[in-house]
C-alpha positions in Angstrom: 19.7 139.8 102.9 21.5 136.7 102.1 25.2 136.7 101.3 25.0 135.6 97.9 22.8 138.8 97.1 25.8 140.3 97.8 28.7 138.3 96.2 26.7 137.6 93.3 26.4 140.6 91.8 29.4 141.7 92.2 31.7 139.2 91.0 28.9 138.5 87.9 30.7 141.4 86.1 33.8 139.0 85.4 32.0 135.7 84.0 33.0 136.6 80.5 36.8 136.3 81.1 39.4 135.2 78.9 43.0 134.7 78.9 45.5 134.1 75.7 48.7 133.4 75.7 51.7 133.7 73.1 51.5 130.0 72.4 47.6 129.9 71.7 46.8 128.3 74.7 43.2 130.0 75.9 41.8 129.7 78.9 37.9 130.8 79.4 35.7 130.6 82.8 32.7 128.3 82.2 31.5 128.9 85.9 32.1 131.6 87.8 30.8 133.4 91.0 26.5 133.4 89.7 26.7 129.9 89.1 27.2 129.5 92.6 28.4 126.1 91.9 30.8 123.5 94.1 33.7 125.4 92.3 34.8 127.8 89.7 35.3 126.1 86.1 37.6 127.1 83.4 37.9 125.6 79.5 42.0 125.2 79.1 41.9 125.5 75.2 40.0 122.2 74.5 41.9 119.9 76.1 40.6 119.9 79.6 38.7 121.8 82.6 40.1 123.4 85.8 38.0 123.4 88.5 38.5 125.2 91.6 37.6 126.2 95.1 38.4 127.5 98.6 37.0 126.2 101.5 37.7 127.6 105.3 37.0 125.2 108.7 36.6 126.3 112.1 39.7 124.5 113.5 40.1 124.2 117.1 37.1 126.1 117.2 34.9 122.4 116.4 33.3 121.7 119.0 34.0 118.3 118.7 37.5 119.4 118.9 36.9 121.0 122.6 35.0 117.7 123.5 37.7 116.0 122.6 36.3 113.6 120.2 38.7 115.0 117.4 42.4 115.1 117.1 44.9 117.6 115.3 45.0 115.0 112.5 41.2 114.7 112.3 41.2 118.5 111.5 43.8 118.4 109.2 41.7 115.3 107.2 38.9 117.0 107.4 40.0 120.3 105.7 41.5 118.4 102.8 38.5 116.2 102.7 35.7 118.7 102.8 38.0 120.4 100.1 38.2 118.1 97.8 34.8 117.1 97.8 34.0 120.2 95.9 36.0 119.2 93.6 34.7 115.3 93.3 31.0 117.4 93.3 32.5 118.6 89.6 32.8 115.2 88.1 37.1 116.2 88.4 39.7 114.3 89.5 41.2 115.8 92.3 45.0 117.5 91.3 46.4 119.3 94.3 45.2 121.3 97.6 46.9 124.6 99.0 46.8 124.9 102.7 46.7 127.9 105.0 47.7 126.8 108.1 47.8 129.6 110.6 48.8 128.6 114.6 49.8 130.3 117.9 53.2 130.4 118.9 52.5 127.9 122.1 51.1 125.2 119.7 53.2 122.2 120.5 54.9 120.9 117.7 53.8 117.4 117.6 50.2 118.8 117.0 51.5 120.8 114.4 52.9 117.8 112.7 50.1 116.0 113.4 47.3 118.5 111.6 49.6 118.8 108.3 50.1 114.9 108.1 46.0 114.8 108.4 46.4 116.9 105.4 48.4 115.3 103.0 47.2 112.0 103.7 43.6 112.9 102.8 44.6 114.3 99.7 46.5 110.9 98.8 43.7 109.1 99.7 42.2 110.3 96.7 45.4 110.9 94.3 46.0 114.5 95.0 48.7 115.8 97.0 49.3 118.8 99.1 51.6 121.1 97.0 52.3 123.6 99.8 50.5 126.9 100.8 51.4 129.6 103.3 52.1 128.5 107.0 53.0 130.9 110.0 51.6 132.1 113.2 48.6 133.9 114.3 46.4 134.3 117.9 44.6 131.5 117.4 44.6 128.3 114.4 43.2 129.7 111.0 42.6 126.6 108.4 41.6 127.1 105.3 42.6 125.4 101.8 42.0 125.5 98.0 41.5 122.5 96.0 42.3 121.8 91.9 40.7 119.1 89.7 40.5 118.4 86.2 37.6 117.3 84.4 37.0 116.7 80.6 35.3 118.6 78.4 31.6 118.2 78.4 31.3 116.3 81.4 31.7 119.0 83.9 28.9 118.5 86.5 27.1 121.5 87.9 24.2 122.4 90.1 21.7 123.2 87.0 20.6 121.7 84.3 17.7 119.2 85.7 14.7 118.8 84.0 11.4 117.2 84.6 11.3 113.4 84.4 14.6 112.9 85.5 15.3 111.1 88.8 17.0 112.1 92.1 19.9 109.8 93.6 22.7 109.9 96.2 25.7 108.2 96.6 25.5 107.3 100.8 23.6 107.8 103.6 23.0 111.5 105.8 22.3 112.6 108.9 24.8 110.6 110.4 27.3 113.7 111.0 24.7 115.8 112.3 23.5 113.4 115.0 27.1 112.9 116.3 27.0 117.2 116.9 23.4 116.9 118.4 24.6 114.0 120.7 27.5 115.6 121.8 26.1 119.2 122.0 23.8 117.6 124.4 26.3 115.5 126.1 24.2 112.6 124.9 26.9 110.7 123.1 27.4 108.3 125.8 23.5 107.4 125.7 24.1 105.1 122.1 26.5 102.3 122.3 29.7 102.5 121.4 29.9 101.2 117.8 27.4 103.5 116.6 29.1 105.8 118.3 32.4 106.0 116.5 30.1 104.9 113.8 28.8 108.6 113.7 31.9 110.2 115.0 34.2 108.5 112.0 31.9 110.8 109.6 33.9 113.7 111.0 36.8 112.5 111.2 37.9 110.7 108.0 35.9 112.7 105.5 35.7 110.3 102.0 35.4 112.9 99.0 33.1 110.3 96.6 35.5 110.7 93.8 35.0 107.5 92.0 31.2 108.4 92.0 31.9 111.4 90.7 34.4 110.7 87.8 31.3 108.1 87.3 28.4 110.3 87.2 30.9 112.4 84.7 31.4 109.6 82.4 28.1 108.8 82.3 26.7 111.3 80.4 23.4 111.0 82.1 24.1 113.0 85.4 22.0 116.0 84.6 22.6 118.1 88.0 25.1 117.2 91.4 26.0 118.5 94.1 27.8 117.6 97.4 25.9 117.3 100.4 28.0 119.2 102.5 25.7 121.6 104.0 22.9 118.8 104.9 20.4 117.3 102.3 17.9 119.5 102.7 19.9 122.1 101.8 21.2 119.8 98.4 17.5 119.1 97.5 16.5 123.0 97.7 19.8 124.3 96.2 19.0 121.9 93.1 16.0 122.8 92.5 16.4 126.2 92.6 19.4 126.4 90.1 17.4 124.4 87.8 14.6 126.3 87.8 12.4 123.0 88.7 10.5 121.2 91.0 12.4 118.3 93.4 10.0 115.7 94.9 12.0 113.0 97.4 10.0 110.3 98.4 9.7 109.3 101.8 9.7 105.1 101.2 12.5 105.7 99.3 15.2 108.1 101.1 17.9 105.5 103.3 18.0 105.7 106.6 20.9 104.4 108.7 20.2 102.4 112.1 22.3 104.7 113.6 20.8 107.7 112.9 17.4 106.0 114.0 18.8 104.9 117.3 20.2 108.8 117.5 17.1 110.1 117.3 15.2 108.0 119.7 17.5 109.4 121.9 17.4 112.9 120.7 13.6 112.8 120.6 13.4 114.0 117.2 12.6 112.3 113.7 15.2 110.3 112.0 14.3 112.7 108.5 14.5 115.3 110.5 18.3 114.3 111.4 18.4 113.0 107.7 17.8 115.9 105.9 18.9 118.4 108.2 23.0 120.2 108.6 25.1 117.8 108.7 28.5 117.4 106.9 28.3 114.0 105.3 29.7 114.9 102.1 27.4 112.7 99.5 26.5 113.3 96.1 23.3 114.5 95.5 22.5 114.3 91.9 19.8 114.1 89.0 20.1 111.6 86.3 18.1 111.3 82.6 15.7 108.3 83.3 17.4 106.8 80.0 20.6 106.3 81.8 19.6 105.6 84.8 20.0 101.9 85.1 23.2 101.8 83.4 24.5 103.8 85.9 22.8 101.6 88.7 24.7 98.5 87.3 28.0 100.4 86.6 27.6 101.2 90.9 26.5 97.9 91.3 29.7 96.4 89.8 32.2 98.8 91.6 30.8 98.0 95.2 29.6 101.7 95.1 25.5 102.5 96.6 23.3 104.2 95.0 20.1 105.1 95.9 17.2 106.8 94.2 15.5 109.2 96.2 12.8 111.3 94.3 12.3 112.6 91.0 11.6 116.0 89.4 8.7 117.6 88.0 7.6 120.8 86.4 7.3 123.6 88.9 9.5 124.8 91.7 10.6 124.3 95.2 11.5 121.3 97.2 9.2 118.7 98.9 9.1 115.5 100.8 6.0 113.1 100.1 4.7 110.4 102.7 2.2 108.5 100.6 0.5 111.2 98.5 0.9 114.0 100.6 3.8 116.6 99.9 5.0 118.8 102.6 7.7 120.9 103.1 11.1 119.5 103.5 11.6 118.1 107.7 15.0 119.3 109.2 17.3 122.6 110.0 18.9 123.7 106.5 22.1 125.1 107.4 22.4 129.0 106.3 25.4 130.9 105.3 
């Protein structure tokens, strides 16, 4: 059994909550726990939407950590970063992120300081800040964080809502996390040269919550579905297509493939898609978008500096799929499973 066949029903109950208060103000969830969405969603009156979320990270327990490719402030970035790209997932604007930061008593101070200034200055990196949380000691580091956004009304992004025609994009390129684990799992990171190296490695450790695509795809008006990619595009693609009750189609001459990534894999000894699709933490925006908006939003990405690529499309049906020339087989790559 899967976890959501457990959480699901149980917090499903509760989707019909409301809250008034004396003044008028109402606030009402719009997504809750069965939407299994990037974060929960509530209507303030009509003024605006509150998304939310909560998001734990292994801490010291990262491998890359151990390996030493990551510092104190590299955790602290990424559990802001991974975070907040929840809430960039939502169309929001990111508000604020509370912290839990939980250390043994021997931790030295300067790595202390170090993790909660990683922190803060990914949240300002995207105009939040880190409004405090609870800190204090445990056995061994606990990190874990909620982040807030605000949205407006109607253009809330969520996971469903895709319907056939409509074409499948993403804001960057993937993989490229996933092959600096593999390398360094392997203790193969020393077989690709250096720049493509921290190339991969700089995925980790300065997370970049696509904010400005997503306050874009919000605007829009044509972003039909979205997601982040945070547990690997294969699991984006199937995750989609599921909650919209449709059929997802990416197209092998179309999906972006970093040189990187191709130069991992020759040393892995595996497929580039399979490194593309597969679970790694690249944190993209995997969305679908009405074909009738679609090149206005190309041009509005075009004129920001911002990629864009389309990927596949969707058709009437279900599941997920990967064509090479007319052939569709299942998606290549390791989903990653909760």
């Amino acid at each position: 059994m899967k976890l959501r066949d457990i959480v699901v029903p149980m917090l499903a109950a509760d989707r019909n909550q409301v809250i008034s208060l004396g003044n008028g103000c109402v606030a009402s969830l719009l997504l809750g726990a069965e939407s299994q969405d990037d974060c929960a969603a509530y209507a303030i009156s009509s003024e605006v939407v509150l998304v939310a979320c909560s998001d734990y990270i292994r801490g010291v327990g990262f491998h890359l950590f151990e390996k030493h490719h990551l510092t104190e402030y590299d955790l602290g970035w990424y559990l802001a970063g991974a975070n907040l790209s929840d809430v960039a997932a939502m169309g929001a604007q990111p508000l604020a992120l509370l912290s839990v930061v939980r250390y043994p008593k021997d931790l030295p101070d300067s790595s202390f300081e170090s993790l909660l200034r990683g922190v803060s200055e990914a949240c300002r990196e995207v105009g939040a800040i880190n409004v405090g949380g609870d800190i204090g000691t445990a056995d061994n580091v606990v990190l874990s964080a909620s982040a807030f956004g605000l949205v407006e009304p109607g253009a809330l992004l969520s996971r469903s809502g895709a319907a056939p025609g409509d074409l499948l994009v993403i804001t960057g390129l993937t993989g490229e996390a996933g092959a600096a684990m593999k390398l360094s799992r392997g203790d193969l990171l020393d077989e690709i040269e250096a720049p493509d190296r921290e190339h991969l490695l700089s995925r980790w450790r300065r997370v970049t919550p696509r904010v400005r695509q997503g306050r874009a795809f919000a605007a829009s008006g044509s972003v039909s579905s979205c997601m982040d990619t945070s547990d690997g595009l294969k699991t984006a693609v199937e995750t989609l297509a599921r909650s919209s009750g449709a059929k997802f189609v990416v197209e092998g001459a179309r999906l972006p493939i970093s040189e990187p990534v191709r130069r991992a894999a020759d040393v892995l000894k595996v497929s580039p898609e399979s490194l593309v699709f597969g679970d790694s933490v690249d944190f993209e925006l995997l969305a679908t978008v009405r074909p009738s908006g679609l090149a206005t939003l190309i041009e509005l990405f075009q004129r920001s500096g911002m990629p864009l690529y389309v990927i596949g499309r969707v058709e009437r049906g279900e599941g997920a799929f990967f064509q090479v020339n007319s052939a569709e087989t299942e998606i290549p790559g390791v989903a990653w499973r909760h």
